[in-house]
N, C-alpha and C positions, 0 to 999 in steps of 0.2 A: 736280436736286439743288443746293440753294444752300449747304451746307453738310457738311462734313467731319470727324469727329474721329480722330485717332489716338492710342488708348491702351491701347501695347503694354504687357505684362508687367514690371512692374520695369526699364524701361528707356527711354529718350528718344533712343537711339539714331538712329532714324532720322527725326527731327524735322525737319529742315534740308532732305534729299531733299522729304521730305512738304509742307513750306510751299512750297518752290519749283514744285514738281507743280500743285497745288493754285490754286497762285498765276496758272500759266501758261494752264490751263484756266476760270480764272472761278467760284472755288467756293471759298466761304471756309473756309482751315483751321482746327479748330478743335484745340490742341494741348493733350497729357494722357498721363496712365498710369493701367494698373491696376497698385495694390498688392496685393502677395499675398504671403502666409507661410501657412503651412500650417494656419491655421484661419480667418484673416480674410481680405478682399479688399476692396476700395474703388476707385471710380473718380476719377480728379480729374479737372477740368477746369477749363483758363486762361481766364478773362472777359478776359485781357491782358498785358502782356508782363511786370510786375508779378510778377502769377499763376502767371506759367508760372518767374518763377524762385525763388518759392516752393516749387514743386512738385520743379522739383530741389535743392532743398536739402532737402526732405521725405525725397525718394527715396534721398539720398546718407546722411541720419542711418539709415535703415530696412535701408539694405545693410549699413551699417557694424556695427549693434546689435543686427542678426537675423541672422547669419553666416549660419542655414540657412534665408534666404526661398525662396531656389530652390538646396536641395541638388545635389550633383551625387553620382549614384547607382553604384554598381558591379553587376556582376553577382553577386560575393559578396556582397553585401546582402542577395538574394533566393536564396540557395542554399536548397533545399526549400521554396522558397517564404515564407521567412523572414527576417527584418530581421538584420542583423547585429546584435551587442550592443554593438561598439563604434560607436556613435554620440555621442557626447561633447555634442554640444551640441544635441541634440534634446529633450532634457527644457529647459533654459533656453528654446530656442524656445516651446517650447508654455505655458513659463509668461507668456513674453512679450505683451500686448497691442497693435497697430496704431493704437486709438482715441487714446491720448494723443499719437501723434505729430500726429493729425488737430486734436487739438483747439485750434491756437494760429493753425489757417490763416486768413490775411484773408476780407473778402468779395471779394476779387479770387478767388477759388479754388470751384469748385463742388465737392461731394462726393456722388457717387452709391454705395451700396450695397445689399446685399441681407443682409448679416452683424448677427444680429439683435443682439448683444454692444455690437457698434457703433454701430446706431440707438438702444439704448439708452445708452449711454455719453455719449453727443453729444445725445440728447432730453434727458436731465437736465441738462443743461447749456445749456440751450438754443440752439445751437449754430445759426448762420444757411446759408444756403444748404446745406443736408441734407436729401438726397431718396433717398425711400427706393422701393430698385429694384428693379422687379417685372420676372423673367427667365421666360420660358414654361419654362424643361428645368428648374426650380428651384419648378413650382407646388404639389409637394409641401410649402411651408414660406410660402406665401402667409397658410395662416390664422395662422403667428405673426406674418407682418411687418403682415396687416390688426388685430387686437392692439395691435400700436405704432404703428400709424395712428389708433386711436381712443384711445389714450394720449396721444401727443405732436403730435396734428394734424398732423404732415408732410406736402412736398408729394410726391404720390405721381408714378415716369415708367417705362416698360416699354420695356424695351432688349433686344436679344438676345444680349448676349456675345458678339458678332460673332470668329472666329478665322480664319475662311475664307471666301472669295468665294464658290462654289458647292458644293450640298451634296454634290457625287462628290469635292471635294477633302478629305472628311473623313479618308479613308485616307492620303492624302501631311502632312495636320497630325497622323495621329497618330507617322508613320514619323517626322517633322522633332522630335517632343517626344520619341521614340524618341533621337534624335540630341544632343539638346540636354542632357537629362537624364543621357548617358551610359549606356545599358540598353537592351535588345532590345526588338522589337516586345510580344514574347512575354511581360517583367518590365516594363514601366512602367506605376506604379502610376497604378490611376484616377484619381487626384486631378488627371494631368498630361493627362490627353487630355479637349476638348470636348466636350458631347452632340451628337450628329449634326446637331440642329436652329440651333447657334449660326453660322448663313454667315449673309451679307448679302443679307438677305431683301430682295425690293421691297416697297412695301405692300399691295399684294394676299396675298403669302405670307405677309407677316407678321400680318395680319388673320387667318391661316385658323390658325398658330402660337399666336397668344393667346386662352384658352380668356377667357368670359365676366367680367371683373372685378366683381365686389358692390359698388358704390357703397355 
């Protein structure tokens, strides 16, 4: 492995750990987040140190402005299986867009996604370093993102949403989004737990993962 990314969830937290790690073993880091609010997602990635403090100043305006990117849930949320009604700032979220925080980043910053809202938002725009991300547990939505590939000519790159190292730790990531989220195994909502297929595949399992791409 000659190279490294980490990009955790709304957070840059463990960045510092990760480059020294990284550093010590001969494997170059490559530093980054995924942005996520509850309809979009993107990945960024630092070309350099530039890059990477765009990215948190990205990160800080998206926490700040999308109170509920990563809510924190209760159990009376989900009492009969239903949302609570006081939710206050959940309608604001959802009217909210991701793309316009994207669209002022330098070419110091890569931007991966799969969020077609986004590719389109940033193809009109013609918007540089914008690649659009083909996920195998997401090929259900492949034929609109190939669509915006014969649209906006994008360069196209196939990632797995990596959350876990091996696929038996899918049950301890979802116990920890369990944790994280505030909510039981039993109430956290889909949207919080990975598909089974996103661990850090070698290339062998990952060839056997991605089903045949249509040039």
């Amino acid at each position: 492995m000659e190279a490294l990314a980490l990009t955790d969830t709304n957070s840059v937290a463990g960045v510092i750990e990760f480059y020294k790690e990284c550093k010590a073993i001969g494997v170059k880091p490559i530093l980054g987040v995924e942005l996520k609010t509850s309809r979009d997602r993107a990945v960024l990635l630092a070309k350099n140190w530039r890059g990477y403090r765009e990215i948190c100043e990205v990160l800080t305006r998206v926490l700040d402005e999308i109170p509920q990117t990563k809510p924190k849930l209760t159990v009376e949320d989900y009492l009969d299986g239903k949302r609570s009604k006081e939710q206050p700032n959940e309608k604001r979220d959802e009217e909210r867009e991701l793309a316009p925080y994207l669209e002022k980043l330098s070419e110091n910053v890569i931007i991966l996604t799969s969020t077609p809202r986004i590719l389109y938002y940033l193809g009109e725009r013609k918007k540089r370093d914008l690649y659009i991300e083909l996920i195998p547990s997401e090929y259900e939505q492949w034929k609109v993102l190939r669509e915006i590939y014969r649209g906006y000519k994008l360069p196209v790159v196939v990632t797995n949403n990596v959350h876990f190292a091996q696929p038996e730790a899918h049950k301890l990531h979802t116990l920890l989004r369990a944790i994280g989220s505030n909510t039981t195994m039993n109430t956290l909502p889909a949207s919080e737990i990975a598909d089974t297929t996103n661990f850090l595949a070698s290339e062998e399992e990952f060839k056997k993962l991605v089903p045949r791409v249509d040039q």
